[in-house]
C-alpha positions in Angstrom: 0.0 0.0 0.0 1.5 3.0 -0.9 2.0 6.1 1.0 2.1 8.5 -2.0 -1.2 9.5 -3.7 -1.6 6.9 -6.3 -5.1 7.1 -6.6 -5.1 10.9 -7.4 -4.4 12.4 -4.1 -7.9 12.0 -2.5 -9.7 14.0 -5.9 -11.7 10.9 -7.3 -13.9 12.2 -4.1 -13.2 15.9 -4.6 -11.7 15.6 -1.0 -10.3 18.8 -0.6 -13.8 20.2 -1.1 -15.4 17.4 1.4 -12.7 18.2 4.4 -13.3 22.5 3.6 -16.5 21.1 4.8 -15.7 18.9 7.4 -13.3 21.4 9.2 -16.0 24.2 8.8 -18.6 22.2 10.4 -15.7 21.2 13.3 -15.8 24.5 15.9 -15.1 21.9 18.6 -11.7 20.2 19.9 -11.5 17.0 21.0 -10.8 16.5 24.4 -8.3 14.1 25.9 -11.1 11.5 26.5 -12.4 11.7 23.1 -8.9 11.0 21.7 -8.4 8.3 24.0 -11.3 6.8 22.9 -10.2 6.7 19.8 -7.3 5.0 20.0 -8.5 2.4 21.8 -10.7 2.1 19.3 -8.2 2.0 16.6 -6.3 -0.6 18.7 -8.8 -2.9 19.7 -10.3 -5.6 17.6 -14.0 -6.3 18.2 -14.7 -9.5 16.9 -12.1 -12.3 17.8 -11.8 -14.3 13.8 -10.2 -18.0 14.3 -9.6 -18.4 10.8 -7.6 -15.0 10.0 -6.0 -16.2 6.7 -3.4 -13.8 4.6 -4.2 -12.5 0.9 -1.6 -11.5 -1.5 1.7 -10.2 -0.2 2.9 -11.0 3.3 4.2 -7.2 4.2 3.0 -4.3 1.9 0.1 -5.1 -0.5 -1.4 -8.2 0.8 -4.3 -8.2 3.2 -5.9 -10.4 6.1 -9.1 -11.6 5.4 -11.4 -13.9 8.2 -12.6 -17.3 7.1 -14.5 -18.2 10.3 -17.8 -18.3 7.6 -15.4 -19.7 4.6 -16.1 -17.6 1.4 -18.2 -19.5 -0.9 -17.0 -20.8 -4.0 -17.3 -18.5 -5.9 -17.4 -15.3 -3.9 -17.3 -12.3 -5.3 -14.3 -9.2 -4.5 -14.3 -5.3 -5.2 -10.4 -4.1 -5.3 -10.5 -0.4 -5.3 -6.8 1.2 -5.5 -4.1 -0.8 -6.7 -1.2 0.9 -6.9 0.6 -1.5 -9.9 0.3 -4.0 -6.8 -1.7 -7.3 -8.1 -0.7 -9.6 -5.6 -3.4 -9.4 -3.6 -6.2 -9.4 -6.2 -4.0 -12.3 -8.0 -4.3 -14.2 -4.7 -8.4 -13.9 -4.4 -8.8 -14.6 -7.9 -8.5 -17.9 -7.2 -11.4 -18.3 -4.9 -13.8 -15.5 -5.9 -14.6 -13.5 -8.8 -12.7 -10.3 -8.8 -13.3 -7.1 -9.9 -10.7 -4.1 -9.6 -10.6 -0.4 -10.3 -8.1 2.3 -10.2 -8.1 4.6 -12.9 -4.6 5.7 -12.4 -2.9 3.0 -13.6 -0.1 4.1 -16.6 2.2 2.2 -18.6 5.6 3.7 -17.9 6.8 6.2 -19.9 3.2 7.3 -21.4 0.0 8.9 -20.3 -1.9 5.8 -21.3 -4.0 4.8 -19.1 -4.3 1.1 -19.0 -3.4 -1.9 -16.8 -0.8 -4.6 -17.1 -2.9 -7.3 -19.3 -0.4 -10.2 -17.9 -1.6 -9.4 -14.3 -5.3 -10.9 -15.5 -4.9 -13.2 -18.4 -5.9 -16.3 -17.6 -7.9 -15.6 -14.1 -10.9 -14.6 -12.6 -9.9 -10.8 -12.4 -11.9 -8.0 -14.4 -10.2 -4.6 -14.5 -11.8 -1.4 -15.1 -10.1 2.2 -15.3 -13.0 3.4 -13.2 -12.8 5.5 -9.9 -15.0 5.3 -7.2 -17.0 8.5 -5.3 -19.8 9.0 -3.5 -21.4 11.2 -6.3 -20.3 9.4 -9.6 -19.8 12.4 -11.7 -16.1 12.9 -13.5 -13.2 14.3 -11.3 -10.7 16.8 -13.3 -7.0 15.7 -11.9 -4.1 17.1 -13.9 -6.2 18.5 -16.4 -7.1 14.6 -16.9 -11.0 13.7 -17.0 -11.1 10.9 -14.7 -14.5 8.9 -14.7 -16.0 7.8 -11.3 -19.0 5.7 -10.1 -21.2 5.5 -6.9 -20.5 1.8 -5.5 -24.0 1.8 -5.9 -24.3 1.9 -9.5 -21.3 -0.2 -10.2 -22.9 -2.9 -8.1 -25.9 -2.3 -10.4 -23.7 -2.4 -13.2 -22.1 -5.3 -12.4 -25.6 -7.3 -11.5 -24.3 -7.5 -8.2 -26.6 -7.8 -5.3 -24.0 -8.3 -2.0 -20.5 -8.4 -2.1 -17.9 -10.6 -0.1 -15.1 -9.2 0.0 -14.6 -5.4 -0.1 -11.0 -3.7 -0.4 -10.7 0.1 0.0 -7.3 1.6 -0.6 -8.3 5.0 -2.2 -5.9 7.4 -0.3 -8.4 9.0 1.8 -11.2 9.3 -0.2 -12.9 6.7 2.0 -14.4 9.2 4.4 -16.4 11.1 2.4 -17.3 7.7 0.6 -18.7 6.1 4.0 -20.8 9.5 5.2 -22.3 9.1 1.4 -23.1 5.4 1.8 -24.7 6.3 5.3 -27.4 8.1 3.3 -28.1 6.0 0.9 -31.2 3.7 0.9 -30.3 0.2 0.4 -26.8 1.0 1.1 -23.7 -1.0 -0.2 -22.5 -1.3 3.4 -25.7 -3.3 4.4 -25.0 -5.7 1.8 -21.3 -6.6 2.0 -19.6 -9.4 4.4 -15.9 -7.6 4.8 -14.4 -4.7 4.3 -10.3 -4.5 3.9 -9.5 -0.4 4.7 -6.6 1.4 4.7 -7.6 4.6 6.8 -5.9 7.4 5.8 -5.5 10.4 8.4 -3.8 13.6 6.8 -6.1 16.7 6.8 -9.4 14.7 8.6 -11.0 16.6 11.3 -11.2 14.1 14.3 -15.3 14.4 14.4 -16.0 13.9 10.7 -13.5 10.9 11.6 -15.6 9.8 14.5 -18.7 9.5 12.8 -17.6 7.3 9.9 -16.1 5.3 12.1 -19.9 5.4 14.0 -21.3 4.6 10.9 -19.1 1.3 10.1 -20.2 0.4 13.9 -24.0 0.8 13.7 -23.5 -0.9 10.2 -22.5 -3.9 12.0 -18.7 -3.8 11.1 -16.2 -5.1 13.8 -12.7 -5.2 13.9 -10.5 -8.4 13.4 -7.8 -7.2 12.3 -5.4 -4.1 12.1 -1.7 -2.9 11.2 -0.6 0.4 11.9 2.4 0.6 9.0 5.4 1.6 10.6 6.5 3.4 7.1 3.5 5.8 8.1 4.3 9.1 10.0 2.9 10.1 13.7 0.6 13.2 12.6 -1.2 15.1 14.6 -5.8 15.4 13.7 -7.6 18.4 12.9 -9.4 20.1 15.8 -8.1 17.3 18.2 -4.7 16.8 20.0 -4.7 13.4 19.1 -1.4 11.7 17.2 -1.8 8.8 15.3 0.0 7.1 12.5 -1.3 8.8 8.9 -1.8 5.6 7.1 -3.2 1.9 8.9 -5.0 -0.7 7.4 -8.4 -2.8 8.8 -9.8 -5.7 8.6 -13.8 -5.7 9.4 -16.8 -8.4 9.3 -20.1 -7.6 9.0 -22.3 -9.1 11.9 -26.0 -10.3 12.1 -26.7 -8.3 14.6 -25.2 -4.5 15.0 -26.0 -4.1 18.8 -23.6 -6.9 19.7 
């Protein structure tokens, strides 16, 4: 997982726009209670998975999925952000279904943007040059018209009705992507079984934090697993003083019933 802004720096979710907001809506600090609560919450895993098994890479680039409900055969797998980093997508081809997006994918030494047809040929992995938002209209990134999609309507798209596996490495575009999907009837986030997040920190006020990560909990998401990267600086949030690491990644599951 890369610490550099692969994914477009956060614009497929025009996230300087969304964190004006945030911070404007954010006249309050955090006290020391509230940032203590967070990080126990970012430290302690909810839901205790037997069967933790690892996807892709062993360090950077693979990630820990729970087969305590083994996926069923086949399952199918969103991969949003890769970063030229197909081992992990390579991996879960061979039990589900993949599908994976990042539209800033470029051969080297052009402005084409297109994905390394070796990675897929002969597996279960579709690739589209497609970015993900909570609004679905184009983004403008280095002059560069980059197309985006509501999870919603890819799902739709895709004749999708749940999905397994769920892997969100979009370089801190998730935030705004979560408060969207909180709004939305029939929500992606009541119909899929794990989500695999890299939470990224820079720039986040702590209370637009705090209620995403409310919204994953009353959602039914738990905690299994986490990593805070070492390779990620100590940085301090927006309208807190609370220090965390600016990149970690997540591992949730989805339970039956959200007031466990």
């Amino acid at each position: 997982v890369s610490t550099q802004s692969t994914w477009g720096g956060g614009h497929l979710l025009s996230r300087a726009m969304e964190l004006a907001m945030a911070v404007q809506q954010e006249n309050r600090t955090a006290t020391q209670e509230q940032c203590d609560a967070l990080q126990k919450y970012l430290s302690t895993h909810t839901y205790t998975c037997s069967k933790p098994e690892r996807v892709g890479h062993q360090g950077d680039g693979g990630w820990t999925i729970c087969q305590d409900n083994p996926l069923p055969k086949p399952c199918i797998s969103y991969s949003f952000g890769l970063a030229f980093d197909w081992s992990y997508d390579r991996n879960i081809s061979e039990t589900c279904y993949d599908y994976a997006f990042d539209p800033t994918l470029r051969v080297k030494g052009t402005t084409d943007m297109r994905h390394d047809e070796k990675q897929v040929e002969g597996r279960r992995i579709d690739y589209y040059s497609m970015g993900l938002s909570g609004h679905g209209n184009p983004i403008i990134n280095s002059q560069k018209r980059i197309p985006t999609m509501t999870l919603q309507a890819i799902m739709k798209l895709l004749g999708h009705d749940h999905i397994d596996i769920l892997k969100l490495d979009i370089e801190g575009s998730e935030w705004g992507l979560i408060h969207s999907m909180a709004k939305w009837t029939d929500s992606p986030l009541d119909r899929t079984n794990q989500l695999l997040l890299e939470m990224h920190f820079t720039h986040i006020g702590f209370f637009y934090l705090w209620d995403a990560l409310q919204v994953l909990h009353n959602k039914g998401y738990r905690m299994f697993y986490s990593h805070h990267n070492t390779q990620c600086r100590h940085i301090k949030l927006a309208n807190s003083n609370c220090f965390v690491r600016h990149c970690m990644e997540f591992g949730f599951v989805k339970v039956a019933d959200p007031t466990q």
